[in-house]
C-alpha positions in Angstrom: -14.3 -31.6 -13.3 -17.8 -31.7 -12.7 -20.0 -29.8 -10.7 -19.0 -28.6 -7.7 -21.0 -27.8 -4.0 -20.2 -24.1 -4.5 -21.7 -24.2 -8.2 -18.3 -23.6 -9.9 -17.5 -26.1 -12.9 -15.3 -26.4 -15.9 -17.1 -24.6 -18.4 -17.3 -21.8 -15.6 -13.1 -21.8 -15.1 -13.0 -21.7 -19.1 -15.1 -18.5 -19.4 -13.0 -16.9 -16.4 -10.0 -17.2 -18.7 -11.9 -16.6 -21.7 -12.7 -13.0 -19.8 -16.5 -13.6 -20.4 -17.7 -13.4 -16.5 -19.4 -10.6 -15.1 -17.7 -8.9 -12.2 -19.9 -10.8 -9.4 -19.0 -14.2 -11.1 -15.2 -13.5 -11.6 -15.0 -12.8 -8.0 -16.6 -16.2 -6.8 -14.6 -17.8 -9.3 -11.2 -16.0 -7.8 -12.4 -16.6 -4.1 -12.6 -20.3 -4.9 -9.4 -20.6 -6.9 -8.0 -19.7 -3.7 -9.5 -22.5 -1.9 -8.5 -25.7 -4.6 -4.8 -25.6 -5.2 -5.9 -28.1 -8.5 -8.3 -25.9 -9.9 -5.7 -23.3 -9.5 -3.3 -24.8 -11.4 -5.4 -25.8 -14.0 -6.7 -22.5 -14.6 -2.9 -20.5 -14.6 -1.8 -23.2 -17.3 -4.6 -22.5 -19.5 -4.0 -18.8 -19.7 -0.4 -19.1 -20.0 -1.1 -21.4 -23.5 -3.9 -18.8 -24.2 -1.1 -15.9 -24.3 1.1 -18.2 -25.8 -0.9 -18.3 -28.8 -1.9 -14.8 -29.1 1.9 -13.3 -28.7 2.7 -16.4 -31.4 -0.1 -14.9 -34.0 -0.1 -11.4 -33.4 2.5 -10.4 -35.5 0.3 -10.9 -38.2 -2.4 -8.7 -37.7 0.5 -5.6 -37.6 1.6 -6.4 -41.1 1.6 -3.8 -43.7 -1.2 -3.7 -45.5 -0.4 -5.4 -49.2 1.0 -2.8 -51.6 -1.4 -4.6 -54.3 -4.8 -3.7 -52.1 -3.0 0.3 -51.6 -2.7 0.0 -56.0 -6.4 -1.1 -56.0 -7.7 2.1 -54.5 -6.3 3.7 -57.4 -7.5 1.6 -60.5 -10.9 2.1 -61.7 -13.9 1.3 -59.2 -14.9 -2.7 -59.9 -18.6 -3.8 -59.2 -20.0 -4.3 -55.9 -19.9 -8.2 -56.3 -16.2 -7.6 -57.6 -14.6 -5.3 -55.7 -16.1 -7.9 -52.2 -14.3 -10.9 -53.8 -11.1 -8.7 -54.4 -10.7 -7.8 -51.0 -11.5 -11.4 -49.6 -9.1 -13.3 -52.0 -6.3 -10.7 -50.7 -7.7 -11.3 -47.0 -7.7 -14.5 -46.3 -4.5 -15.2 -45.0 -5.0 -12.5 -42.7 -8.3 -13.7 -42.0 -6.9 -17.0 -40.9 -4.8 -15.9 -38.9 -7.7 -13.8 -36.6 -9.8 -16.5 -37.0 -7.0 -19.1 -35.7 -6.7 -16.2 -32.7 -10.3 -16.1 -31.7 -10.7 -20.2 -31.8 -7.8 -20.8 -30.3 -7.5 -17.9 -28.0 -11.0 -17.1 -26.4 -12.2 -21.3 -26.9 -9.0 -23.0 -26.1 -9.8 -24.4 -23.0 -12.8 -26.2 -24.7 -11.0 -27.4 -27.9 -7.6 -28.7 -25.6 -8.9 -30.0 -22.6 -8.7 -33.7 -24.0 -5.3 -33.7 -26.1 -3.2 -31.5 -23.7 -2.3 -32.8 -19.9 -3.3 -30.0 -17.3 -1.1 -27.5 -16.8 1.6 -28.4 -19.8 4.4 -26.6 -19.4 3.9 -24.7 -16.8 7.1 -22.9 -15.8 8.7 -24.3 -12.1 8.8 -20.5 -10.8 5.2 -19.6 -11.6 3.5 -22.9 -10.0 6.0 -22.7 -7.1 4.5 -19.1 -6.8 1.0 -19.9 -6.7 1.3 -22.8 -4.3 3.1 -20.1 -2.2 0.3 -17.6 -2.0 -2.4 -20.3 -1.8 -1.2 -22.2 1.2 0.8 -19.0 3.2 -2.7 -17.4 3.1 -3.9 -20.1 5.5 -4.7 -19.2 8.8 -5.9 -22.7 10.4 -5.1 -25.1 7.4 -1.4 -24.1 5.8 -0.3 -27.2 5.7 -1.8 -30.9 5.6 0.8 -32.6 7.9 2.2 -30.7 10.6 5.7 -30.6 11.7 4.7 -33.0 14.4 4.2 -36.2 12.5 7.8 -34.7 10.4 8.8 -38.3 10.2 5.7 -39.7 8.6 5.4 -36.4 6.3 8.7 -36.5 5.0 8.4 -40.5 3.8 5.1 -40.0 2.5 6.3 -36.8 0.2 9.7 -39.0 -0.7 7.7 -42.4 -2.1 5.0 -39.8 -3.9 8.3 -38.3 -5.3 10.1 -40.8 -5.8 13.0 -39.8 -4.0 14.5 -39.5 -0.5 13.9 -35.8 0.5 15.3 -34.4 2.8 13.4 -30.9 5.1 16.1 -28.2 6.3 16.6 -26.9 9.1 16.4 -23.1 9.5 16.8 -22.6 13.2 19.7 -20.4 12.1 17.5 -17.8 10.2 14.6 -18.1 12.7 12.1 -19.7 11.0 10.7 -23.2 12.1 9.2 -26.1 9.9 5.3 -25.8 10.3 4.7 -29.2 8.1 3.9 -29.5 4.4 1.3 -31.4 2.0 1.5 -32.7 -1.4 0.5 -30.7 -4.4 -0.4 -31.3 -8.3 2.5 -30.7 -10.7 2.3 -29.7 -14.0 3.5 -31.8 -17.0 4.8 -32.8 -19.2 8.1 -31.9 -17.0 6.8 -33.0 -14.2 6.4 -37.0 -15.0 5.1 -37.9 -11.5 2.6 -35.3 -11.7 3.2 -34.3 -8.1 5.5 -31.9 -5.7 5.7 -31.0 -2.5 5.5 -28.0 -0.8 7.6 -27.2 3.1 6.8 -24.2 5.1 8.5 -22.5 7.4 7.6 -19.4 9.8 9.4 -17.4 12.1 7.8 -15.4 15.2 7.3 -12.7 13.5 4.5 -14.7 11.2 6.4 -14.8 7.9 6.7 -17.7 6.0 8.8 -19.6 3.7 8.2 -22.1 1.6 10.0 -25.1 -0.3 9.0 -26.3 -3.1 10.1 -29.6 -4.6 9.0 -31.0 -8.4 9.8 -33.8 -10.2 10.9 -34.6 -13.7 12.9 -31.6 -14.1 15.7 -31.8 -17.4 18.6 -30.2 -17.1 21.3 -29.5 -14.3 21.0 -25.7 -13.9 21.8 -25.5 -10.2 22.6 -21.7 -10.1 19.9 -19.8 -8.2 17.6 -17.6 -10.7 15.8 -15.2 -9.0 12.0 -14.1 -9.7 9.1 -12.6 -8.4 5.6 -13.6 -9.1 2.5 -11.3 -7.3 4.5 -10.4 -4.2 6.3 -14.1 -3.8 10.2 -13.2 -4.2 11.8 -16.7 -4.4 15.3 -18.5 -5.6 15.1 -21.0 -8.1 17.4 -24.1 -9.2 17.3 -27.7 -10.9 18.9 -30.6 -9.3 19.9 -34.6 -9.9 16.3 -34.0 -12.0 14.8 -32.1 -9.3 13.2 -28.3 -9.4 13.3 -26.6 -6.0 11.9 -23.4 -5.5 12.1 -21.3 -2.1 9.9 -18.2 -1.7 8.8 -16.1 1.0 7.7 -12.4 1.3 11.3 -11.4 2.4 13.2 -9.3 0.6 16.1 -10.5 -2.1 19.2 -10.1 0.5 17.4 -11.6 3.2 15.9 -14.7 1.2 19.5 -15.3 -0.8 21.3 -16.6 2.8 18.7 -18.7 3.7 18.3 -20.2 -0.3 22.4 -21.2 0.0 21.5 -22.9 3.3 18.5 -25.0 2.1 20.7 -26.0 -0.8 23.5 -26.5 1.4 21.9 -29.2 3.4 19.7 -30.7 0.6 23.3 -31.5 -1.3 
């Protein structure tokens, strides 16, 4: 990504998840995160591989400390020189492992960017999530097509997709199709790199939202439930399909409306 109009670039997304902003910059950062849905998802799959590796190497630095170092402190005091080298040679594994921490950990953005896709990995609930909060935020711009043109939105999503998708209707809970708009996926589960994303709202102003991904394995279709910042949502896999639907509604109230959608989209 290069540099953007509102001076925020790559190296600038990197130090936000590296934690090496100041307060005033963290906060531009977040306020434009909120406005590009990429950038977004670029940034959540990066720390996600960032705690990845630090809950993979931590159990290192909690190990005992070696029994041959505690017999040391005993023995008769070496030389300076000596008693440095000692401690080193005992070390190093340990060493390695922070130093594999700190590289990896605070820099991976830099070393990874050109030998892992964006986003790899990224699990279906936590990307349905953050499209959720994203786009339910908008006032004037939630979705890109509106519910209007439903005809032209829904074949345009299918051949992106790469299947015939169908919207559901939920008259029957209250809540009306307000459009939709087509979002980056993460890979390398996702192998059209796209999904798409329905909402719904009611007259009360709450929202739902659908969330369809490609390249899903497996055929889990049993909801899972999960929560993600305030976005309570069902979750299932399908024919290859992940379909998440979220709103701000609480578990009994979304769990009706979650059997319906999967009704009509089977």
């Amino acid at each position: 990504m290069s540099e953007r109009h509102d001076g925020i670039d790559e190296a600038m997304l990197h130090a936000y998840v590296d934690d090496r902003l100041s307060a005033a910059e963290r906060a531009r950062v977040e306020a434009f995160l909120q406005r590009d849905a990429g950038a977004a998802l670029r940034v959540a799959a990066w720390q996600q591989q960032t705690a990845a590796l630090r809950g993979h190497f931590a159990p290192l630095l909690d190990e005992p400390v070696p029994q041959a170092m505690l017999a040391a402190l005993h023995r008769r005091p070496a030389g300076p020189w000596q008693r440095a080298w000692q401690t080193t040679r005992r070390q190093l594994p340990r060493i390695a492992a922070l130093l594999v921490v700190a590289v990896l950990g605070a820099g991976l953005g830099w070393w990874g960017r050109g030998a892992l896709p964006s986003g790899a990995g990224t699990p279906l609930p936590r990307e349905a999530a953050r499209a959720h909060l994203i786009y339910t935020a908008e006032v004037l711009h939630p979705v890109e097509v509106a519910a209007a043109e439903e005809k032209h939105l829904v074949a345009w999503l299918s051949k992106r997709l790469g299947t015939q998708l169908k919207v559901p209707q939920l008259a029957e809970a209250g809540f009306s199709l307000v459009g939709g708009r087509l979002l980056p996926a993460s890979g390398p589960v996702a192998t059209s790199g796209v999904a798409a994303q329905f909402m719904y709202e009611n007259k009360r102003g709450e929202r739902l939202t659908l969330y369809v991904r490609a390249g899903e394995s497996g055929t889990d279709t049993a909801f899972h439930f999960s929560e993600q910042q305030g976005a309570a949502g069902f979750y299932w896999v399908d024919g290859g399909y992940g379909y998440a639907l979220l709103g701000g509604l609480d578990r009994n109230r979304l769990l009706p409306i979650a059997r319906m959608v999967y009704q009509q989209l089977n």
